[in-house]
TORROTOR-143863 format. One record per residue (C-alpha): x, y, z; residue in three letters. Coordinates in steps of 0.02 Angstrom, whole numbers. Last residue first. Layout:
% residues N
{px: X	py: Y	pz: Z	nuke: ALA};
...
//
This chain:
% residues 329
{px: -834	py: -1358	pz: 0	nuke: UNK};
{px: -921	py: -1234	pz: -106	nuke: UNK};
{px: -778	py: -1129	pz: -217	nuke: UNK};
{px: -804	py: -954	pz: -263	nuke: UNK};
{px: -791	py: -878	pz: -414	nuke: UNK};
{px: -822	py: -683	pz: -420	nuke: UNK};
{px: -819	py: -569	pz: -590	nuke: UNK};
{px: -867	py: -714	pz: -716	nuke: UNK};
{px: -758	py: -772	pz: -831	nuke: UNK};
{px: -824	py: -697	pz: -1011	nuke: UNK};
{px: -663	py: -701	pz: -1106	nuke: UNK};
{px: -511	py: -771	pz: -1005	nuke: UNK};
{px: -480	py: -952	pz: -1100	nuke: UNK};
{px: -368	py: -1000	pz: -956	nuke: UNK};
{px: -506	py: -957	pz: -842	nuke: UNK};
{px: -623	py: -1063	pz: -929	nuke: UNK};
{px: -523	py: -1187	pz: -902	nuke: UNK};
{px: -492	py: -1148	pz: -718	nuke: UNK};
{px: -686	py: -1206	pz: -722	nuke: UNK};
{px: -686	py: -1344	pz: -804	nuke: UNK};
{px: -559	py: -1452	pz: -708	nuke: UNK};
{px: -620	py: -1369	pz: -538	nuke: UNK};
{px: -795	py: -1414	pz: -564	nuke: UNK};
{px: -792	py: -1569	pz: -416	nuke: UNK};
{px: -729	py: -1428	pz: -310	nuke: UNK};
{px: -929	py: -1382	pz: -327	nuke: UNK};
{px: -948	py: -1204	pz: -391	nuke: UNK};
{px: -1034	py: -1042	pz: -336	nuke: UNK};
{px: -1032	py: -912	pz: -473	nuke: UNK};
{px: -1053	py: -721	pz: -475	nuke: UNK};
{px: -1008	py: -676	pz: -321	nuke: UNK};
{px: -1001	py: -491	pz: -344	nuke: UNK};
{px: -1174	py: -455	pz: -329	nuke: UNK};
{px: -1152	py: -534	pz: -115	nuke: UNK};
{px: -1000	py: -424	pz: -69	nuke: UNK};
{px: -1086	py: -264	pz: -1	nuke: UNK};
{px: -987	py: -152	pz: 99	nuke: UNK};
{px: -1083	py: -32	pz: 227	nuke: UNK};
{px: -1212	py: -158	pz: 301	nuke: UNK};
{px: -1154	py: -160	pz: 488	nuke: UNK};
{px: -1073	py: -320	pz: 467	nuke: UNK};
{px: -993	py: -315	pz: 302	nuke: UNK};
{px: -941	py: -156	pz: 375	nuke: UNK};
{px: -836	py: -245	pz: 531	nuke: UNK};
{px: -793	py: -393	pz: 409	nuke: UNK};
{px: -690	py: -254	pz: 296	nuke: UNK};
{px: -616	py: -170	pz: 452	nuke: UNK};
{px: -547	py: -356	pz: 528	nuke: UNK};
{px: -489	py: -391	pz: 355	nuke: UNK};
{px: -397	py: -232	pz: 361	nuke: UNK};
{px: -326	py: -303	pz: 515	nuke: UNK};
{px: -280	py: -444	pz: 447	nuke: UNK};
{px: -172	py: -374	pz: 295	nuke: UNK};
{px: -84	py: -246	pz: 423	nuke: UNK};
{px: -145	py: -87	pz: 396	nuke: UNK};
{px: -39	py: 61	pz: 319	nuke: UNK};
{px: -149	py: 229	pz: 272	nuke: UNK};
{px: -120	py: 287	pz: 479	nuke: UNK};
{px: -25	py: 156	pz: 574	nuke: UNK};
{px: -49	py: -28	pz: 600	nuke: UNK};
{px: 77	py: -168	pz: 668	nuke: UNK};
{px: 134	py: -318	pz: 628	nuke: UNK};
{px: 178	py: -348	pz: 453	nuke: UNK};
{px: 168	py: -180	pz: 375	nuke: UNK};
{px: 113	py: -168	pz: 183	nuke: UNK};
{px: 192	py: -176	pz: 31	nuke: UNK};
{px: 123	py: -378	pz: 19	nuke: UNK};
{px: -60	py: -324	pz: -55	nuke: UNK};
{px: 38	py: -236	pz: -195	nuke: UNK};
{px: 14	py: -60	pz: -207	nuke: UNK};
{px: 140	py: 39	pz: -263	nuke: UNK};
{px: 129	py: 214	pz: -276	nuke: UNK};
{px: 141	py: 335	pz: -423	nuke: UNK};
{px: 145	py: 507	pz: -384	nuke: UNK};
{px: 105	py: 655	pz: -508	nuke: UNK};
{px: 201	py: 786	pz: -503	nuke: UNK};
{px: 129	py: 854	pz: -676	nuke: UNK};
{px: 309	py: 889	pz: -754	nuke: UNK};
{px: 396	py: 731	pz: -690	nuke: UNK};
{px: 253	py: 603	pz: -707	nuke: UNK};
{px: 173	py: 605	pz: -871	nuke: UNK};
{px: 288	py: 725	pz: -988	nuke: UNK};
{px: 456	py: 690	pz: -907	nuke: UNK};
{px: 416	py: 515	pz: -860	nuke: UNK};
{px: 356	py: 440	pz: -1034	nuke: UNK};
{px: 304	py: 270	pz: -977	nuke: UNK};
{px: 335	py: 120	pz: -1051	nuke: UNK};
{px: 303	py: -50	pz: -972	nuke: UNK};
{px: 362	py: -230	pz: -979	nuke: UNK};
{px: 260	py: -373	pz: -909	nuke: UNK};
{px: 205	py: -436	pz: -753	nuke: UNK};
{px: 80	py: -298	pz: -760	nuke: UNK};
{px: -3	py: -338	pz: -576	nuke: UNK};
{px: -165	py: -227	pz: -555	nuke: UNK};
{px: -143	py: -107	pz: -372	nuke: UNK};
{px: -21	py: 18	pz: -457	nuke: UNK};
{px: -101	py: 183	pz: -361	nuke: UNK};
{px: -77	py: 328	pz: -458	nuke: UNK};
{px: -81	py: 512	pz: -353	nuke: UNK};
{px: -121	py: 663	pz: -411	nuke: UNK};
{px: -26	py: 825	pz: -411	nuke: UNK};
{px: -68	py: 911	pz: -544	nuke: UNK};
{px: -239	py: 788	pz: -577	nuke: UNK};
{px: -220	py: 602	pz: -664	nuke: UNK};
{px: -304	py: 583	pz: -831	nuke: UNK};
{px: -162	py: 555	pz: -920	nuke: UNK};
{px: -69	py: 430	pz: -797	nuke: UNK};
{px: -237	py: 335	pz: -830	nuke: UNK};
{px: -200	py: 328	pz: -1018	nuke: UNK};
{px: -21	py: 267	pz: -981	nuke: UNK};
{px: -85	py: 128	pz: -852	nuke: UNK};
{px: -216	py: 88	pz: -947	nuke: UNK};
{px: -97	py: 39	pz: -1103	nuke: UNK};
{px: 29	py: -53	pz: -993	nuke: UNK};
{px: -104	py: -157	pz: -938	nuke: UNK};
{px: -116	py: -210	pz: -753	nuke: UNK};
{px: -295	py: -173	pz: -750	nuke: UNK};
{px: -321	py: -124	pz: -577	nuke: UNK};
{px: -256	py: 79	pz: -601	nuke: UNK};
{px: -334	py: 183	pz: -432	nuke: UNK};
{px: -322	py: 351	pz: -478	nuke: UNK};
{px: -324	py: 487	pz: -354	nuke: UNK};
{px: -354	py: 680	pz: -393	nuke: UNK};
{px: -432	py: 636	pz: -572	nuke: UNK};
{px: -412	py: 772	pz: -699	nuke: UNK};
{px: -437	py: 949	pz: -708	nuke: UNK};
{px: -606	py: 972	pz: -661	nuke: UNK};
{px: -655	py: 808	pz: -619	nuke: UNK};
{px: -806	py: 775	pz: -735	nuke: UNK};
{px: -695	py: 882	pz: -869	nuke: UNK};
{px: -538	py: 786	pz: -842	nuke: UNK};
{px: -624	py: 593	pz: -864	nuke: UNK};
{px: -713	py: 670	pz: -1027	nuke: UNK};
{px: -566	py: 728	pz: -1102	nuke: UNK};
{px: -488	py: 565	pz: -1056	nuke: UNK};
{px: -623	py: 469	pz: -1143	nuke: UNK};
{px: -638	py: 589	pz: -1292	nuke: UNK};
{px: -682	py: 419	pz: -1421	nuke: UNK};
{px: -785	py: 295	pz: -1311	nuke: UNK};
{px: -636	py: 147	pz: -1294	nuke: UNK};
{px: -619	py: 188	pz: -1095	nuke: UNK};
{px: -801	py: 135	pz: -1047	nuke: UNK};
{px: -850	py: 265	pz: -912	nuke: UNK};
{px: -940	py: 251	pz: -770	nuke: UNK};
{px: -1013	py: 371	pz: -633	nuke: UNK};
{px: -1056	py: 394	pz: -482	nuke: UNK};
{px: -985	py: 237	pz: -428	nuke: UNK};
{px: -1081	py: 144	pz: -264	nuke: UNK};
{px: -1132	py: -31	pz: -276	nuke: UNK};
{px: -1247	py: -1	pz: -420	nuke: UNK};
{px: -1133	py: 110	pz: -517	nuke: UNK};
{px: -990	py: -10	pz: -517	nuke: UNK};
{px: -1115	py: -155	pz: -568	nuke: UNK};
{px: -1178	py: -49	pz: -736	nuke: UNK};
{px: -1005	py: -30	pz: -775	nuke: UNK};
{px: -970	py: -214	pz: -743	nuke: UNK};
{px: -1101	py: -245	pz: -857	nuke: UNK};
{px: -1066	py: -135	pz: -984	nuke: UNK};
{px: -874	py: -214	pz: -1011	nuke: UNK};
{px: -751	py: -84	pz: -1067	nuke: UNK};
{px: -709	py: -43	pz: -879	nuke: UNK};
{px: -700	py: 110	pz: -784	nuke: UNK};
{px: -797	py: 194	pz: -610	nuke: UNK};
{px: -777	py: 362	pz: -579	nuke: UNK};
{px: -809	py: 424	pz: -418	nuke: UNK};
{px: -858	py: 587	pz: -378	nuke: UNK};
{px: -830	py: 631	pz: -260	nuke: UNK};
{px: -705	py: 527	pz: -123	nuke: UNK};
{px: -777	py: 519	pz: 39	nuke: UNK};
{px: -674	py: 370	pz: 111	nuke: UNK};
{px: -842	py: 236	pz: 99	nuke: UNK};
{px: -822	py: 298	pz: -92	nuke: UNK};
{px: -668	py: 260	pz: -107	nuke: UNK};
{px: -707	py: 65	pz: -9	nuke: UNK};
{px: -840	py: 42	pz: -142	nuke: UNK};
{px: -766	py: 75	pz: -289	nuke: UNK};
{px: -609	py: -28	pz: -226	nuke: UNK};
{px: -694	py: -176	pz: -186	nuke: UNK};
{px: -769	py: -152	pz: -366	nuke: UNK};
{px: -579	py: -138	pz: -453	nuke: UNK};
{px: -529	py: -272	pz: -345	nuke: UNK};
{px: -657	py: -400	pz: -402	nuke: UNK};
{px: -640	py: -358	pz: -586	nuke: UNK};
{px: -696	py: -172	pz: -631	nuke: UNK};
{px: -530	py: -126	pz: -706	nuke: UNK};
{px: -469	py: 70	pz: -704	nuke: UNK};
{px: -557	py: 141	pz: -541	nuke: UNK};
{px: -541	py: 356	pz: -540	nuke: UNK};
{px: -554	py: 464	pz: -368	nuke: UNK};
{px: -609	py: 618	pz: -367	nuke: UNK};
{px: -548	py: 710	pz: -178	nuke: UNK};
{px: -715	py: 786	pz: -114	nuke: UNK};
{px: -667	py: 693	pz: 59	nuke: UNK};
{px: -496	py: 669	pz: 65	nuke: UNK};
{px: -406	py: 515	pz: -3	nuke: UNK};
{px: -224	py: 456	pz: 69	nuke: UNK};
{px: -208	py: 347	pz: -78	nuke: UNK};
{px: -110	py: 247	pz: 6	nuke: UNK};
{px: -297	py: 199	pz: 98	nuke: UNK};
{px: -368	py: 163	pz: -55	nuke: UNK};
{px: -222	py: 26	pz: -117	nuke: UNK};
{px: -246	py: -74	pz: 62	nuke: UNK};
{px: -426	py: -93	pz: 55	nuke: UNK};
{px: -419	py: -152	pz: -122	nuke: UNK};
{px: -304	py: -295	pz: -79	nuke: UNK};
{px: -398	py: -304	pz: 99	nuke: UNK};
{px: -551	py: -357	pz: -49	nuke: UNK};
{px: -457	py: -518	pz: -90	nuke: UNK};
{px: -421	py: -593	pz: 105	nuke: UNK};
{px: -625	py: -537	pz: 141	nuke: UNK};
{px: -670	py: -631	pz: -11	nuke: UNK};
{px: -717	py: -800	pz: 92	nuke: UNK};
{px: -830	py: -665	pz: 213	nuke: UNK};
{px: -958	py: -653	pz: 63	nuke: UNK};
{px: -978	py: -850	pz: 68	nuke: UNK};
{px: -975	py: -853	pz: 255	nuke: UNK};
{px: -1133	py: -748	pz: 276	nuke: UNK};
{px: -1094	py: -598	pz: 392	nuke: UNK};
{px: -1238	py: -576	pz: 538	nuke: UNK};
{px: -1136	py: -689	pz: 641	nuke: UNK};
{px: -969	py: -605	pz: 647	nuke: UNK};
{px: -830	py: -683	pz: 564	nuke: UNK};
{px: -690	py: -704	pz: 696	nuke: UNK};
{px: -506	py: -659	pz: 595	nuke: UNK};
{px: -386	py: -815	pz: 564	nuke: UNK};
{px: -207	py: -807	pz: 507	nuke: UNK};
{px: -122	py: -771	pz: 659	nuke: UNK};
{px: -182	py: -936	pz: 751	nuke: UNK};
{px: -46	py: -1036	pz: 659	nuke: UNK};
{px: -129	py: -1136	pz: 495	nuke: UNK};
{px: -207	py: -1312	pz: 464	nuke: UNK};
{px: -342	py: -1350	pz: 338	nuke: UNK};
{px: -466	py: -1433	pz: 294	nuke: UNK};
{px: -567	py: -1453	pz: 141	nuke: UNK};
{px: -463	py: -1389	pz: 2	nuke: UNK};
{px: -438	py: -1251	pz: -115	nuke: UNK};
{px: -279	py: -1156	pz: 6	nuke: UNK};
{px: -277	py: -1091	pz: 180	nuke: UNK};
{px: -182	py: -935	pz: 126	nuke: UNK};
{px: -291	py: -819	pz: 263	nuke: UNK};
{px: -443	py: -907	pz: 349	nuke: UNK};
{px: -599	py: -808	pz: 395	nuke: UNK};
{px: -679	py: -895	pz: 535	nuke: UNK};
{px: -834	py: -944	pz: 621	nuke: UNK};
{px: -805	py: -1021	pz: 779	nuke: UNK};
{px: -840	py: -1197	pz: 800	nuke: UNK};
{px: -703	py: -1251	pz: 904	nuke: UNK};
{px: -628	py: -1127	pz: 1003	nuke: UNK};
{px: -534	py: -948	pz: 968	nuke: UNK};
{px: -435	py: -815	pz: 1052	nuke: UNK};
{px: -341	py: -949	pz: 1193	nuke: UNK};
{px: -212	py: -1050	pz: 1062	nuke: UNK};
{px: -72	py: -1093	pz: 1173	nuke: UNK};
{px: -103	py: -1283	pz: 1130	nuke: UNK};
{px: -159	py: -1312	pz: 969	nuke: UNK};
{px: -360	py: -1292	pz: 924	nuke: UNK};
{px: -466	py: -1413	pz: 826	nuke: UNK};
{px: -625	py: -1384	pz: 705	nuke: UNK};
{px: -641	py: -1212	pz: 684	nuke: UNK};
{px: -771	py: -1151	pz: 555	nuke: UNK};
{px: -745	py: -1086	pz: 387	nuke: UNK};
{px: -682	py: -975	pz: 263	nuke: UNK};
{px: -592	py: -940	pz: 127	nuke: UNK};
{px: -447	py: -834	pz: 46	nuke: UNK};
{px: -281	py: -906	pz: -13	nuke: UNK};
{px: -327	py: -1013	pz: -136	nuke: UNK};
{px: -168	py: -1097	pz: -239	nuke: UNK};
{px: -77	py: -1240	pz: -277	nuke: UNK};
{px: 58	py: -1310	pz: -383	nuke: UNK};
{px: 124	py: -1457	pz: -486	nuke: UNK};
{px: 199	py: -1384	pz: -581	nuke: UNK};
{px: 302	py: -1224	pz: -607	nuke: UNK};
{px: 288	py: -1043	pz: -608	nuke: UNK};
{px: 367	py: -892	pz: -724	nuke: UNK};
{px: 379	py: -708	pz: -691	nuke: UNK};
{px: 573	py: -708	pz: -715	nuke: UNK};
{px: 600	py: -707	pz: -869	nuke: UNK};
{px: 461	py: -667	pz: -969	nuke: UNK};
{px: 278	py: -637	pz: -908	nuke: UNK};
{px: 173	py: -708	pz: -1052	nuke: UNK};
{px: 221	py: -880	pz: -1011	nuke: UNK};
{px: 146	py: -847	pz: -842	nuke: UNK};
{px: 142	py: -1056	pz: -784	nuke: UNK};
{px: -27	py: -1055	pz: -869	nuke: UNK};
{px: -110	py: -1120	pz: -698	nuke: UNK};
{px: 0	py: -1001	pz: -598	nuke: UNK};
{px: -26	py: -852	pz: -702	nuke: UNK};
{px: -213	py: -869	pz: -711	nuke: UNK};
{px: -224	py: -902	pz: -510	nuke: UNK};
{px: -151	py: -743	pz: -462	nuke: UNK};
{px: -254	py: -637	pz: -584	nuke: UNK};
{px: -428	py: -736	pz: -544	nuke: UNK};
{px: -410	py: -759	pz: -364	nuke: UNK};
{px: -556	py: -891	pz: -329	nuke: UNK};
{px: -625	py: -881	pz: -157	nuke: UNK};
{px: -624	py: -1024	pz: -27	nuke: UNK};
{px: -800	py: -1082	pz: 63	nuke: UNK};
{px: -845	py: -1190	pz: 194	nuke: UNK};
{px: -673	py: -1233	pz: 247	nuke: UNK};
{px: -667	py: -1344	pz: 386	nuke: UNK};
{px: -533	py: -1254	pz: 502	nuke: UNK};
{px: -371	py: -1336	pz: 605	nuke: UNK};
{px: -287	py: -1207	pz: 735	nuke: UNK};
{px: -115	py: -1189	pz: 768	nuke: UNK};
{px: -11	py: -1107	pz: 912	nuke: UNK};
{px: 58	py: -1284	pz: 957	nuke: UNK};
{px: 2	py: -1410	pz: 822	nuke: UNK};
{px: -142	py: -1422	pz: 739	nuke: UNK};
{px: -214	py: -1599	pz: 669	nuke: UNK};
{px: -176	py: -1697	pz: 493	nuke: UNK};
{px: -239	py: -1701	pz: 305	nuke: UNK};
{px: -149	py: -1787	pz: 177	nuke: UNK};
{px: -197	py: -1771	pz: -13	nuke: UNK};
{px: -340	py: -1842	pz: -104	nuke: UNK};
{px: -345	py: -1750	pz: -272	nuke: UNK};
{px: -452	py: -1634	pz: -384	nuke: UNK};
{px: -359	py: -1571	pz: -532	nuke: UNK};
{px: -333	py: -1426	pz: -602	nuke: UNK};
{px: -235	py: -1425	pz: -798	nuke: UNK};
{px: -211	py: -1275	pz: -867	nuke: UNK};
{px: -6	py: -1326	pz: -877	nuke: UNK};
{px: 32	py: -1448	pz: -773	nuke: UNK};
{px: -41	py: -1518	pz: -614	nuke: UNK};
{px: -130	py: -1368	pz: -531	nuke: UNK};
{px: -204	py: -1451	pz: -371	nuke: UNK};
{px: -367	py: -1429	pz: -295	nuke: UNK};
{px: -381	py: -1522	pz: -116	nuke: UNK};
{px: -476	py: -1669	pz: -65	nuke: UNK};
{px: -458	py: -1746	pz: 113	nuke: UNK};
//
């Protein structure tokens, strides 16, 4: 079977590699689709140079851990899904088939196309960051970094009652995106009286911020804008270094910053603002289905695995990569 594989440094390559059936508690899945994860997948093609110690991968490698599919095979012990059921596949990898324990499928339902339900892994990311931020309805909540997880996470605040919310990026078209799938308003960040702006819609400054970016920059201007009392959720990745003046932009506002990595999150059980990863997937594929989250503007390309090579290099080269990359197989 063929399988993407990150060979050295920006260099994906399509190769043969072994396939084989499930085992005991395992299931085997054609994918049909697998999503690109732009962040992750940029630091493990360059090998994260720009990381320092610490923050750096080697080769060869893999990656793709969002797709989806149909069922194929099924272990023994497995009795919550059959062959051809349509599946969303967790850490399944760019490839055709593959083989995982039952745990990491969730049953796509049959009104949900299976190239929106390949992001369904991506946008539990998002899922996971608006739910620590424990929002209330009227509660403003501010999205810094309208990539993939910044526009799951428009959508998902405002599916929490959060008003208004502000959407942020300094690209117009992902501003004008925000606003079509459900941001009040948008802002680009370099307009001169940006945070003034960002405190006056709010009335104070934004109750709940939602920082994507990862930059050390946003992350200072958004600690700015954040209420008395507000809450910063670190969802974007910095992997690098960063400043922040605690007495004047934490300490003396009480402002909370959170952490909000997709792993910081129970592994087997729910509670209240903590979902397990799949069942926030099971939530996301629940209002796919009844028409409250829309993933279909956000796929902006659809590629043959046959593109890999060209298209992780235009990842590498970072300008202009399109907001949503999935992969046909």
């Amino acid at each position: 079977m063929k399988k993407i594989i990150f060979e050295s440094k920006n260099n994906a390559v399509l190769k043969d590699v072994p396939d084989r059936m499930p085992g005991a508690g395992e299931m085997r899945v054609k994918l049909a689709y697998t999503a690109l994860s732009a962040g992750t997948e940029r630091a493990l093609l360059t090998g994260n140079e720009e990381g320092g110690d610490g923050f750096r991968f080697g080769f060869p490698s893999s990656s793709g851990y969002s797709g989806s599919g149909v069922i194929t095979d099924v272990g023994e012990g497995v009795t919550s899904f059959k062959p051809g059921d349509r599946v969303m596949v967790h850490g399944a990898g760019h490839q055709e088939f593959a083989v995982l324990p039952e745990k990491e499928f969730v049953h796509v339902p049959e009104n949900v196309p299976l190239d929106q339900a390949a992001l369904t892994i991506i946008a539990g990311f998002s899922l996971a960051a608006v739910r620590k931020a424990k929002i209330s309805l009227g509660d403003s909540v501010m999205v810094v970094g309208l990539g993939l997880l910044g526009l799951f996470a428009v959508q998902y605040a405002r599916l929490s009652g959060a008003y208004p919310v502000i959407a942020v990026d300094f690209s117009k078209e992902r501003r004008e995106m925000a606003k079509a799938l459900g941001a009040d308003i948008a802002l680009d960040p370099s307009e001169p009286g940006y945070s003034e702006r960002v405190k006056e819609l709010t009335k104070g400054g934004a109750n709940a911020v939602i920082e994507v970016t990862g930059n050390p920059l946003a992350l200072k201007q958004s600690l700015v804008c954040t209420a008395k009392f507000g809450r910063v959720l670190l969802l974007g990745c910095t992997r690098t270094m960063t400043e922040v003046d605690f007495y004047h932009d934490v300490h003396q506002p009480g402002i909370e910053l959170i952490g909000a990595h997709s792993g910081a999150r129970p592994a087997l059980e729910s509670h209240s603002g903590f979902y397990t990863e799949m069942d926030d997937c099971r939530v996301t594929l629940d209002y796919l289905s009844g028409g409250r989250l829309n993933f279909k503007p956000m796929i902006g390309e659809i590629h043959s695995p046959d593109d890999a090579h060209e298209v992780y290099l235009r990842l590498t080269e970072g300008k202009g990569f399109p907001i949503g990359v999935i992969f046909k197989w």
